[in-house]
C-alpha positions in Angstrom: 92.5 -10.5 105.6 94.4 -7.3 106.1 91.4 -5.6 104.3 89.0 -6.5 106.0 91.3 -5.9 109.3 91.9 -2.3 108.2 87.9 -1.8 108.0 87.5 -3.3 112.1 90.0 -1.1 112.8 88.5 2.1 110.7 85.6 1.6 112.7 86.5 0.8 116.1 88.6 4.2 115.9 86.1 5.8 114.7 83.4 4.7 117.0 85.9 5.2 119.7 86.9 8.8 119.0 85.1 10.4 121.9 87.0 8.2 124.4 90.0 8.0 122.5 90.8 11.5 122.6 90.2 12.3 126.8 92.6 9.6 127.2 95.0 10.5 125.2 94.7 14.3 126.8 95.1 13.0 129.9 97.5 10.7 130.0 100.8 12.2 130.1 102.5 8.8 128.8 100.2 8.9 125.7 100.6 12.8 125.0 104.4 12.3 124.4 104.6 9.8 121.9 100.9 10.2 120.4 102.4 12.2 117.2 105.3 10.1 116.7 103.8 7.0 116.6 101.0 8.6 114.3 103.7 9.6 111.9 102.9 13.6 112.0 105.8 14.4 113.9 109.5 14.3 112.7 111.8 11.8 113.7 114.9 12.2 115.1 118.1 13.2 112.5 120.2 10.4 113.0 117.8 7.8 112.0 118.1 8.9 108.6 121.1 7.5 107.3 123.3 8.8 104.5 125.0 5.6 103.9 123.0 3.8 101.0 123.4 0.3 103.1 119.8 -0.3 105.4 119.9 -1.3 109.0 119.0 -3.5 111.2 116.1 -2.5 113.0 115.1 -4.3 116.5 111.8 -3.7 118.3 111.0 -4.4 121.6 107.4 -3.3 123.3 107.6 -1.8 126.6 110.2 -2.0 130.0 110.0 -6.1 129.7 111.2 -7.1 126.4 113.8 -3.8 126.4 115.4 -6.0 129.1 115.2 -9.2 127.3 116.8 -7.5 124.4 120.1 -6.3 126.4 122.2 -9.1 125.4 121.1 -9.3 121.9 121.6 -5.7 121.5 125.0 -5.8 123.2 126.6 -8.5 120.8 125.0 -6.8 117.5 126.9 -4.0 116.2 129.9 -6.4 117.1 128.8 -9.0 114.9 127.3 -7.0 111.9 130.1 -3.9 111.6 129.1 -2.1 108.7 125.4 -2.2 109.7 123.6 0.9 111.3 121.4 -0.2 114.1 118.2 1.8 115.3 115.6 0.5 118.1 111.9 1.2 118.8 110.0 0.6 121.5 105.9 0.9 121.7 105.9 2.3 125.5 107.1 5.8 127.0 109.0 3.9 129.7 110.2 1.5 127.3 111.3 4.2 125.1 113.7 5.5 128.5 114.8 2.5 129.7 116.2 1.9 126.2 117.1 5.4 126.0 119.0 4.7 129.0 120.7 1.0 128.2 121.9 1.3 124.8 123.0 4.9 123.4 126.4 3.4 122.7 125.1 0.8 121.3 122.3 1.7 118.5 122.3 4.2 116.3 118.9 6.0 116.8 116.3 5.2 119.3 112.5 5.8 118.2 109.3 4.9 119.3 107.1 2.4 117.2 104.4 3.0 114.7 100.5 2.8 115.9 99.4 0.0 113.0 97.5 2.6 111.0 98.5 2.2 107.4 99.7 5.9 106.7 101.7 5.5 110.3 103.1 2.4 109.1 104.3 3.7 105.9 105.4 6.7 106.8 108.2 5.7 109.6 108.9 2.6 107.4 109.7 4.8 104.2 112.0 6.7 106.8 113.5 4.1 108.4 114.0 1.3 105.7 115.7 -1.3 107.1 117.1 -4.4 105.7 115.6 -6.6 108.5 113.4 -6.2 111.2 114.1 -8.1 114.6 110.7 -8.7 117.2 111.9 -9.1 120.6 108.9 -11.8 122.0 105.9 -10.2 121.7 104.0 -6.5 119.7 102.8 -8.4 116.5 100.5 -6.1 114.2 99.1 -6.9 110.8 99.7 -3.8 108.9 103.4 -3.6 109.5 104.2 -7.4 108.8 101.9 -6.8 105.6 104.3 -3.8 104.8 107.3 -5.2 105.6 106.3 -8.3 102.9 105.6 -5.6 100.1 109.3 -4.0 100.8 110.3 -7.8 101.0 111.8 -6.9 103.8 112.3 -10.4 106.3 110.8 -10.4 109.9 112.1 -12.2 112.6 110.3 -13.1 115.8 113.2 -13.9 118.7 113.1 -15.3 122.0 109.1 -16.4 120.9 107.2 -18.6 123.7 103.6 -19.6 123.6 102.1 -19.8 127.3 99.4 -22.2 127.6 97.1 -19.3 128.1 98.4 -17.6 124.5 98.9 -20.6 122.7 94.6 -21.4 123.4 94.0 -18.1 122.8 95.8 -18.2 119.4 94.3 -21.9 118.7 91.0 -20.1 119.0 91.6 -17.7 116.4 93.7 -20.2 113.9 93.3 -19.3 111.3 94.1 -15.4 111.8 97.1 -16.6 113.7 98.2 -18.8 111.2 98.4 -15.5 108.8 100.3 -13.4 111.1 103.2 -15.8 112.5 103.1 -17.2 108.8 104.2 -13.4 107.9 107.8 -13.8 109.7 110.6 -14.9 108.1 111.8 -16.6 111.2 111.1 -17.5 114.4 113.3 -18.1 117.1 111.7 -20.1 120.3 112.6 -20.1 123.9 112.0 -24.1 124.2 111.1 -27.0 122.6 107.8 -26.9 124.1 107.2 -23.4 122.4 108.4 -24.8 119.2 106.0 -27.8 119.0 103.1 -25.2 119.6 103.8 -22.6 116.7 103.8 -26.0 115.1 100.4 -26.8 116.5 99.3 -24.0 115.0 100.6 -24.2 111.5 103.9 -22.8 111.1 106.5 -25.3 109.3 109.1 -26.8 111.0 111.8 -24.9 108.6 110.6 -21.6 109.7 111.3 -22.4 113.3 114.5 -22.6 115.6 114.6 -23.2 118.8 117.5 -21.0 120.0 116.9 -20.6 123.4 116.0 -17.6 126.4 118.3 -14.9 125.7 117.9 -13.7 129.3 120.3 -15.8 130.2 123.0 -14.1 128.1 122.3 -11.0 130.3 125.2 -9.4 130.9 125.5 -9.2 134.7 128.6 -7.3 135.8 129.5 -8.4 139.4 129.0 -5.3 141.9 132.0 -5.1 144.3 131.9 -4.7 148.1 133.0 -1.2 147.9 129.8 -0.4 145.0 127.4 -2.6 147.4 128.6 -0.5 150.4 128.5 3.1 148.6 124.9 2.0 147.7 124.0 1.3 150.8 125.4 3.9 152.1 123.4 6.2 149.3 120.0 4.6 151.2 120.9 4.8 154.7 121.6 1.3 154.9 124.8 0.2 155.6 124.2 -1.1 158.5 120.9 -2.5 158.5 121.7 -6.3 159.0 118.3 -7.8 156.6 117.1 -6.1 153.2 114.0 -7.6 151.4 113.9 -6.7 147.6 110.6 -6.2 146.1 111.6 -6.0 142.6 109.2 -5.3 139.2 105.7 -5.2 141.8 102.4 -4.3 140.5 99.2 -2.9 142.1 97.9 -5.5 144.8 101.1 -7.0 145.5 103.1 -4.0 147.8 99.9 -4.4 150.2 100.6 -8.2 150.6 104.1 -7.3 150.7 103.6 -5.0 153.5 101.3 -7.2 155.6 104.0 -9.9 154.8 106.5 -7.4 156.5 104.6 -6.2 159.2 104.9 -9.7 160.7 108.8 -10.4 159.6 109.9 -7.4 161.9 109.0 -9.2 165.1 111.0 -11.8 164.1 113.9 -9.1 162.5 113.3 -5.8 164.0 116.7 -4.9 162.1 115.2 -5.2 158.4 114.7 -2.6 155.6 112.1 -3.6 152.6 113.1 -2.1 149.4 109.8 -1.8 146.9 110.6 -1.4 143.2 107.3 -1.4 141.3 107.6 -1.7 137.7 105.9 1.5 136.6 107.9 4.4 138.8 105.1 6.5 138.2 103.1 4.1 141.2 105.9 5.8 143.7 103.8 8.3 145.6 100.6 5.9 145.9 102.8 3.1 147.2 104.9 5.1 149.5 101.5 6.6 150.6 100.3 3.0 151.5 103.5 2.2 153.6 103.1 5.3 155.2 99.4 4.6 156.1 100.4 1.1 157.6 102.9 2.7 160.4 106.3 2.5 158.4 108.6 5.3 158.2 109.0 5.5 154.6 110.8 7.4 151.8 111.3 7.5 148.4 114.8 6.6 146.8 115.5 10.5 144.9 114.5 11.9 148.4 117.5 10.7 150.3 119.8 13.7 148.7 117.2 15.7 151.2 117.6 13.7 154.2 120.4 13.2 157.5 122.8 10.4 156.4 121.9 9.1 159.9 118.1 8.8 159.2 116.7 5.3 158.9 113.6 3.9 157.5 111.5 1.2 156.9 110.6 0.8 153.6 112.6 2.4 150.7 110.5 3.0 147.2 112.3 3.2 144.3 111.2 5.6 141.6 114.3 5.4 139.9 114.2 4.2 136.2 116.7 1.9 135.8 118.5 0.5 139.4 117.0 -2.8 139.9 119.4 -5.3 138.9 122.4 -3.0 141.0 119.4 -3.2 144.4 119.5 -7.0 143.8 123.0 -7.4 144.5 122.6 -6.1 148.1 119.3 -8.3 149.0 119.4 -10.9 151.6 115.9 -12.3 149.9 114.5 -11.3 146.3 111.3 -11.2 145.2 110.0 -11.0 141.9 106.5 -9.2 141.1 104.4 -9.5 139.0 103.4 -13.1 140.1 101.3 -12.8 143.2 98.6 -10.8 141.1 97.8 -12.4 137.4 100.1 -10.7 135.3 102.5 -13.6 133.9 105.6 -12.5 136.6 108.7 -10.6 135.4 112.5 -12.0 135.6 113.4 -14.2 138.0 117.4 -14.6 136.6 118.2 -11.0 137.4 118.2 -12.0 141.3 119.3 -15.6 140.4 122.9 -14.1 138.6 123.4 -12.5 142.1 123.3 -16.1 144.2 120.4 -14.5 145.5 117.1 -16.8 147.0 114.8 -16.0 144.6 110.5 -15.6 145.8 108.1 -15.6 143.1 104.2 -16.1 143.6 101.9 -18.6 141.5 101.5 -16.6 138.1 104.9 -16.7 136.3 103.1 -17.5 132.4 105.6 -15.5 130.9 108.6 -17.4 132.7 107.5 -20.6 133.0 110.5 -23.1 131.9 112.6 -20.4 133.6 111.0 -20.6 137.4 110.4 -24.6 136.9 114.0 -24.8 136.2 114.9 -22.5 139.6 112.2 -24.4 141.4 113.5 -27.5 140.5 117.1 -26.8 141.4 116.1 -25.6 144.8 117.1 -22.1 143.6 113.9 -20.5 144.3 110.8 -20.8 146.3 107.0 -20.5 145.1 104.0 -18.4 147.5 100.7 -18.1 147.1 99.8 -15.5 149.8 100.5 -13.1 152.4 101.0 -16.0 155.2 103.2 -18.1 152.6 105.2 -15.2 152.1 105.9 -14.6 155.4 106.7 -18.2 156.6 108.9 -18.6 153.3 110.9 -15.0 154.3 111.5 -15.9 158.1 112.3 -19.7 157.2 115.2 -18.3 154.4 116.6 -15.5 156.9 116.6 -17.8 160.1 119.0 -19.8 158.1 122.2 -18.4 156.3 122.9 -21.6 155.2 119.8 -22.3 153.2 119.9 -18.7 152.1 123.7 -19.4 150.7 122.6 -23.0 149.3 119.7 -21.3 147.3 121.3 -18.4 146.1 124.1 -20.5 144.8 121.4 -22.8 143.1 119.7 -20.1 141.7 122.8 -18.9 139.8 123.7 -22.4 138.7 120.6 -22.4 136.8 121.0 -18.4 135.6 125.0 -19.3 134.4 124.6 -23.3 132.9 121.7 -22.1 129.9 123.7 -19.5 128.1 124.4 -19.2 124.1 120.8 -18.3 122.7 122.1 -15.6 121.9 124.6 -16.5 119.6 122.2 -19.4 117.9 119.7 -16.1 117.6 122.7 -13.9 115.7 123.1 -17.0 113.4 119.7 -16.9 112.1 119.7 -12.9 111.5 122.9 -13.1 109.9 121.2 -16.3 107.4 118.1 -14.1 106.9 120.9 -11.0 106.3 122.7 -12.9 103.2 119.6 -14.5 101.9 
């Protein structure tokens, strides 16, 4: 299989040159960490270690599953002492938010191999680790295949199958069966993700269901004096409504705007905060306020601006900030989820007692916004007039706002400890 992998993949690069190489060239993103993750340029000194004993090396693709891997990442040099620990991540904005989160905590932060054989081999040589760690998703044949020759063990953590995956997967068995049949371990989010790697051929021992680590997340309360001094930072502090907007995506800030277009007649006093989840999307989105009538500003600006200035809408094009914004919202809403792209996080509002707003497409959080749904935590939209109703109904009524919020964290704080069942399995895999 891998052979005849490597020969699809000679080709399609081949064939693909002539687009390949504009996109590349004009893509900032892809200019900076082209070379690395070919293998032609060096990697950074301390990844090399000169202790003979390998480390631990975690993986996680881009901004999403950096997030996920907070907790894990927090409790391992803890847990395995006299282990070096380096990270990779696939994305440029991955690779910051990373570069951001955990300096004290890893040893070395790189970005990720394309899956070209020489690329492979070349940063694994370098790198050689004594185990590798998957954080949910970025599964390529060439580096599991290496990683078997150097009998190196693989796990896969905090794995879930969405319905959409696991029929995507079902429809290419018997390459799936090859790939997830490559790890070592994997370590599900739920039951129900468990039963399908099962569906699709993995054995029973070569599964645990450990549990979402996001809801080991470590969530430092913000005090009143941080929430005002951040307020105070935006302009806010007296503003008596903010709407978070956090992790949005293309076609979602125009609803969102629409939405708030028609909340200020009922709250003239309110400020909406926009967070999309690439910061790069700053200027078009604080064009599109603009454009609609609000006064409008992005978040680095304000060091320019009268303390005594207000506006509108704020957009953040700070890496980085989100989970602090939440703990100042009234309402949160998660992107991601009005637009068909699987949602983002709903526990990072939920471990503020925030009322949490998602849209219908939350794949990649499924169990998670069931669970808030359920517990009357959260509420689910479909559209701009949803939206709207939903917002006014929750800030008419500082009781329900209080009720949910305090659901919401009920579910975030009563589902801990995956990530302990998850540091279990590494440290089995480890002395094996």
């Amino acid at each position: 299989m891998i052979t005849l992998y490597n020969i699809i993949l000679t080709i399609g690069i081949t064939v693909g040159i002539p687009l390949i190489i504009p996109i590349i060239l004009l893509s900032e993103k892809r200019r900076k960490t082209f070379l690395q993750r070919l293998g032609l340029k060096q990697l950074p000194e301390n990844i090399l270690s000169k202790s003979a004993k390998k480390p631990i090396w975690i993986h996680a693709l881009s901004v999403g599953e950096v997030l996920s891997s907070v907790p894990l990442v927090m409790n391992l040099k803890g847990h395995f002492k006299d282990k070096r620990i380096v990270f990779s991540a696939s994305t440029k904005t991955g690779f910051e938010i990373a570069d951001k989160l955990f300096k004290k905590n890893v040893d070395s932060i790189f970005f990720f191999p394309f899956d070209l054989l020489f690329s492979v081999k070349y940063i694994t040589k370098k790198i050689d680790p004594a185990i590798v760690i998957i954080v949910e998703s970025d599964i390529w044949p060439n580096f599991l295949f290496e990683m078997k020759k150097r009998n190196v063990p693989v796990i896969l953590i905090n794995a879930r199958l969405s319905k959409r995956s696991f029929k995507r997967y079902r429809r290419f068995a018997f390459i799936a069966n090859k790939l997830f049949l490559s790890f070592a371990k994997i370590c599900t989010q739920s039951i129900e993700d468990t039963k399908r790697f099962m569906l699709l051929g993995i054995p029973s021992n070569m599964i645990s269901t450990t549990g979402n680590i996001k809801f080991d997340q470590p969530y430092d309360s913000v005090s009143e004096k941080e929430i005002e001094i951040l307020k105070q930072s935006m302009n806010i502090r007296l503003v008596k409504k903010i709407l978070m907007a956090g992790s949005t995506h293309e076609g979602e800030e125009s609803i969102l705007i629409d939405a708030f277009s028609r909340i200020r007649k009922n709250f003239a006093d309110t400020v909406l905060i926009i967070v999309p989840r690439d910061p790069e999307r700053a200027g078009s989105i604080l064009k599109l306020c603009k454009s609609s009538g609000f006064s409008s500003i992005l978040m680095k600006d304000f060091k320019n601006t009268d303390k005594n200035e207000k506006f509108d809408v704020i957009v953040v094009d700070v890496i980085g900030i989100l989970k602090r914004l939440y703990a100042i919202a009234d309402v949160a809403f998660v992107g991601g989820s009005l637009v068909n792209l699987s949602g983002h996080n709903p526990l990072e509002p939920a471990a503020f007692s925030k009322p949490v707003i998602f849209g219908q497409y939350m794949s990649d959080f499924a169990y998670i916004s069931q669970m808030l749904l359920d517990s009357g935590g959260a509420a689910q939209v479909k559209n701009t007039n949803s939206l709207y109703e939903t917002i006014v109904e929750i800030l008419s009524d500082s009781d329900k706002a209080r009720n949910m919020g305090e659901k919401a964290f009920k579910v975030f704080n009563a589902n801990k400890g995956a990530v302990e069942k998850t540091l279990k399995v590494i440290e089995s895999q480890l002395k094996a």
